[in-house]
C-alpha positions as CSV (number, residue, x, y, z in Angstrom):
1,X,-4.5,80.2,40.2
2,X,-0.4,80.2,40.4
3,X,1.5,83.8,40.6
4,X,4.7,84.4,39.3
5,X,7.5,84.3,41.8
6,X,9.4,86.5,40.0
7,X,9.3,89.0,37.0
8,X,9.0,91.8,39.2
9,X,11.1,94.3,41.9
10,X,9.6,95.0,45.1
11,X,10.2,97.9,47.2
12,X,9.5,99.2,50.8
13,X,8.8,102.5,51.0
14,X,11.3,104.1,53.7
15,X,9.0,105.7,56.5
16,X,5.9,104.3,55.5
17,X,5.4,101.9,58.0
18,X,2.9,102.6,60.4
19,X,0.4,100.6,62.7
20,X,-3.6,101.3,63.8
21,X,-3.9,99.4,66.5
22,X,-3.0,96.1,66.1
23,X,-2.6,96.5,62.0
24,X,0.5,97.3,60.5
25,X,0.6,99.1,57.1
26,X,3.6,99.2,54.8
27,X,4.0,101.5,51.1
28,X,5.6,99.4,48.7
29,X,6.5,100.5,45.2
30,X,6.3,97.0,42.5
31,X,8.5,97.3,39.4
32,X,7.6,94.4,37.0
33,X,10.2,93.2,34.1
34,X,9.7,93.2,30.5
35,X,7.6,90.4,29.2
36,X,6.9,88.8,32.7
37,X,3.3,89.1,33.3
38,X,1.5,85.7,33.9
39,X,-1.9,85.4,34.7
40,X,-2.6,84.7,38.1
41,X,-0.3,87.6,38.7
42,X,2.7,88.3,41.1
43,X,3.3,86.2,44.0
44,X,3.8,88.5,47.1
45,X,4.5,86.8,50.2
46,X,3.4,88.7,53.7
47,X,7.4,88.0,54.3
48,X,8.3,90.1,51.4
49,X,6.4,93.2,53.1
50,X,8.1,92.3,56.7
51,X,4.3,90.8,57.7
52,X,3.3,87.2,59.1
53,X,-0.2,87.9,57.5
54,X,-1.7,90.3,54.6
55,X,-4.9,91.2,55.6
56,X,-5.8,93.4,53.1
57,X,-4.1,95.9,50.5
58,X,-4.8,99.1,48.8
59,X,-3.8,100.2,45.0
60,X,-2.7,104.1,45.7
61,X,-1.4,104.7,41.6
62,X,0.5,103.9,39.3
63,X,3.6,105.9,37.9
64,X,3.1,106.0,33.9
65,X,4.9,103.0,31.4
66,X,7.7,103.6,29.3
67,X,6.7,99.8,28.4
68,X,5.0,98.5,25.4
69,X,1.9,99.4,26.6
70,X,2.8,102.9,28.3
71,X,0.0,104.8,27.0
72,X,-2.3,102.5,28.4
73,X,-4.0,102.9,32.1
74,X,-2.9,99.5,34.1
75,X,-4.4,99.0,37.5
76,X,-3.2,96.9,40.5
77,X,-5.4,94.7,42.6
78,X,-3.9,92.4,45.7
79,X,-5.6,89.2,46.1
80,X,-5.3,87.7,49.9
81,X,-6.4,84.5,49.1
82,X,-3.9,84.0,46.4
83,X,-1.5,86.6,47.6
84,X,-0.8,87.6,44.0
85,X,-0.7,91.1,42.2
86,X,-3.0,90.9,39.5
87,X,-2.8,93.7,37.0
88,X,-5.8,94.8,34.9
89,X,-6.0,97.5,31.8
90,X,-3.7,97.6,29.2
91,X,-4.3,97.7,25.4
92,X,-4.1,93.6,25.4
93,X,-7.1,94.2,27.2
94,X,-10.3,93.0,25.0
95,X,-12.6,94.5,28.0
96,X,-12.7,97.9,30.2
97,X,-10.4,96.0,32.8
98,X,-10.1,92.6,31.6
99,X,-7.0,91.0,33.3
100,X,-3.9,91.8,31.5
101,X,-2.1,89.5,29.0
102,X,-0.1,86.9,29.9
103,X,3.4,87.6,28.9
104,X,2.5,91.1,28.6
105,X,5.3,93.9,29.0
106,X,4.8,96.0,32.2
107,X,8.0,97.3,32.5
108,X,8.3,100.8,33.2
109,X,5.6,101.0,35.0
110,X,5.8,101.5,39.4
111,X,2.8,100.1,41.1
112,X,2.1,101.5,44.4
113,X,0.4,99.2,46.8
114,X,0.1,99.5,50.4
115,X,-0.6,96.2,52.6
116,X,-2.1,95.7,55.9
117,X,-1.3,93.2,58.4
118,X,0.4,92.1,61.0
């Protein structure tokens, strides 16, 4: 399954970063661009979150749409073996948390997502 490599704007939360032992955890804040969804998702590297490895990653909300689809509830899930952002919801959405479409306009909407690694 190929991510997008682009489409979206990524960025670290300022005193976020913290470690648990040997796991570091980073907030970052994903901004996506009108009309740039593609299924699959967003590629995010473990370099684009100052990481060598993502081990895991945790959806903390979502800031509302002003996007074609802002009325509608969009959820983000990481996928490590892929390392995409895949996004889920959204009136395109045939199914309670089908994936969303491809080509579909997220803009507007913030993504918060906080990775683990190392």
């Amino acid at each position: 399954m190929a991510a997008n490599q682009t489409g979206y704007t990524l960025t670290l939360i300022p005193d976020s970063y913290d470690v648990f032992g040997k796991t570091r955890t980073v907030l970052a804040s994903i901004a996506p661009t009108a009309s740039s969804y593609y299924t699959g998702g967003y590629l995010i590297t473990p370099q684009n979150v100052g990481f060598r490895l993502i081990t895991d990653a945790t959806y903390s909300g979502t800031l509302p749409g002003s996007g074609t689809h802002a009325t509608s509830t969009l959820l983000a899930v990481y996928d490590v073996t892929n390392q995409s952002l895949q996004l889920f919801g959204g009136a395109a959405s045939a199914a309670a948390l089908a994936e969303f479409a491809s080509a579909g306009d997220a803009s507007g909407y913030v993504f918060l997502v906080r990775f683990y690694g190392n």
